[in-house]
N, C-alpha and C positions, 0 to 999 in steps of 0.2 A: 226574648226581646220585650215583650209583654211587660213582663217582671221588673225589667232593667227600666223601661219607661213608667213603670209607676214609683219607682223610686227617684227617678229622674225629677216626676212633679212634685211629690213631698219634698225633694230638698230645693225646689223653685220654690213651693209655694212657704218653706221657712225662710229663705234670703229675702223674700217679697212681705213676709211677716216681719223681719226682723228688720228691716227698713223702714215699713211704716211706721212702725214703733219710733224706732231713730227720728225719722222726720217729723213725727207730732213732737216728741220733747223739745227738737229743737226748732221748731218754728217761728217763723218770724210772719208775722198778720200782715203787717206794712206791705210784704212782698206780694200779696196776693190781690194788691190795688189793682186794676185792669191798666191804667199808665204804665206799670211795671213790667206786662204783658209783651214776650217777644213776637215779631210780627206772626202773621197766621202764616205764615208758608214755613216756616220753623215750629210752628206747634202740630201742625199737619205733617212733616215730614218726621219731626219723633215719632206719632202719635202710630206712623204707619210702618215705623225702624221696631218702634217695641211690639206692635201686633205680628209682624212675618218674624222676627228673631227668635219669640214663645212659639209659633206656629212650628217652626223647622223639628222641637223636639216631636210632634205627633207625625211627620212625614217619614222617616224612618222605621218604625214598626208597622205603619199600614202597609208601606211598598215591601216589604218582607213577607208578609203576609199574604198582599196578592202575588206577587212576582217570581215569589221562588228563588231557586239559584241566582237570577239575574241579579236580583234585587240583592243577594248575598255579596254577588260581585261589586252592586253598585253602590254598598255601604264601604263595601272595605276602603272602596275610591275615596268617598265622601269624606271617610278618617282619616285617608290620603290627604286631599287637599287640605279637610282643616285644620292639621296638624302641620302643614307647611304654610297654611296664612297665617296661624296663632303666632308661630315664628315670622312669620316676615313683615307684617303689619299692625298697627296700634288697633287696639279690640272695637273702636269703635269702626273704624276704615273694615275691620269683619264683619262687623255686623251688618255696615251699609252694603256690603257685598252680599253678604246670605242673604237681606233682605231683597235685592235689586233681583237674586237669583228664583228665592220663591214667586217672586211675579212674576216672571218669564213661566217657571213650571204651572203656576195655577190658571196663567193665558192659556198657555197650551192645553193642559189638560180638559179646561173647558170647552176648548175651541173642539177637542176630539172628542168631548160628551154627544155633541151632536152626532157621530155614528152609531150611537147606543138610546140616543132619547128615547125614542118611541117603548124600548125595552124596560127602560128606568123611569118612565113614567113623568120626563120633565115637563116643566112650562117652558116652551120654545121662547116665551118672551124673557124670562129669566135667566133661563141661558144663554142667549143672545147678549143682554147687559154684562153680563158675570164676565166675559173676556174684554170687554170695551172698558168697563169699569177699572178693572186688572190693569190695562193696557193705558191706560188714561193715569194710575194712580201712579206705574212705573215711570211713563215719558215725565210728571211734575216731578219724582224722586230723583232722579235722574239730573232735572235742571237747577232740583234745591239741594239738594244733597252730592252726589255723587262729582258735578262737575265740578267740587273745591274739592278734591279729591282724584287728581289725574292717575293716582296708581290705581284708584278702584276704577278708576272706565278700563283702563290695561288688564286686568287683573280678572273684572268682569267678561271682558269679551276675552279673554285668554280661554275661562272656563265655557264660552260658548264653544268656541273652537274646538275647543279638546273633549268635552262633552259631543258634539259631532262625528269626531274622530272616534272615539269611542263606539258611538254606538253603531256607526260604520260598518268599524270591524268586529263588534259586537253579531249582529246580522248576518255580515257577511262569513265566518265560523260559524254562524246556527245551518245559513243554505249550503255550506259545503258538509259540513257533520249529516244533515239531511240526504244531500246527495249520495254519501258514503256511503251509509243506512238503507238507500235502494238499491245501490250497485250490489252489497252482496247478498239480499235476498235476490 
């Protein structure tokens, strides 16, 4: 997995090289007058569609790593799904999806840092912001982005759902295999 994501960034970080290139040859100066300038709630919501889109390639190999089999299962899903929105939606309507979706997971995930702080050595004040910020950056995404976009709210809460559903019964098979496992010792 490891392997697979550092080849992953080399060939980002050449389509990202070989655009820039593109884009400096053909520049145009005129365009970059500030009158020219789309309002801020459209440079703010690119700004935060290209940050979580680049982000998603390093979320996969870390959850493999800590998670184990789980995380085995929850990649195969993940290529599930993006293999049925690549098909079913225009690439950006994907992107505002995996991005709307990394917000939710990195809410959470901070929200449950806090059962570990003391072990991890956080700033409780830092951690505190980090889910508000998260959650504050989704609700604007959400009002600038997503909601000219009626399939991505469907589409978005579909995978909340089913993500639930999942991990449900994900648990719920860990506590019966558990159970199993003392019945016949």
């Amino acid at each position: 997995m490891a392997n697979a994501q550092t080849v992953i960034v080399y060939v980002v970080l050449g389509i990202l090289c070989f655009f820039a290139v593109v884009l400096l040859v053909n520049m145009t100066p005129s365009l970059l007058a500030p009158s020219k300038y789309p309002p801020l709630q459209d440079i703010i919501s690119s700004v935060a569609l290209t940050f979580f889109a680049f982000l998603g390639f390093d979320i996969p190999p870390l959850m493999a790593r800590k998670l184990g089999d789980r995380a085995s299962a929850g990649l195969l899903i993940e290529a599930a799904v993006c293999l049925v929105l690549a098909v079913a939606f225009k690439l950006d309507a994907i992107a505002s999806i995996g991005s709307a979706v990394a917000l939710l997971i990195f809410t959470f995930i901070t929200v449950a840092h806090f059962r570990v702080r003391a072990e991890a050595g956080a700033n409780v004040v830092i951690l505190a912001l980090a889910p508000i910020t998260a959650a504050v950056v989704l609700v604007a995404f959400i009002f600038t982005t997503l909601i000219h976009e009626p399939a991505s709210i469907v589409t978005l809460l579909g995978i909340i759902v089913i993500s639930i559903i999942l991990d449900f019964t994900w648990k719920r098979a860990q506590t019966k295999k558990a159970g199993d496992v003392q019945l016949a010792h």
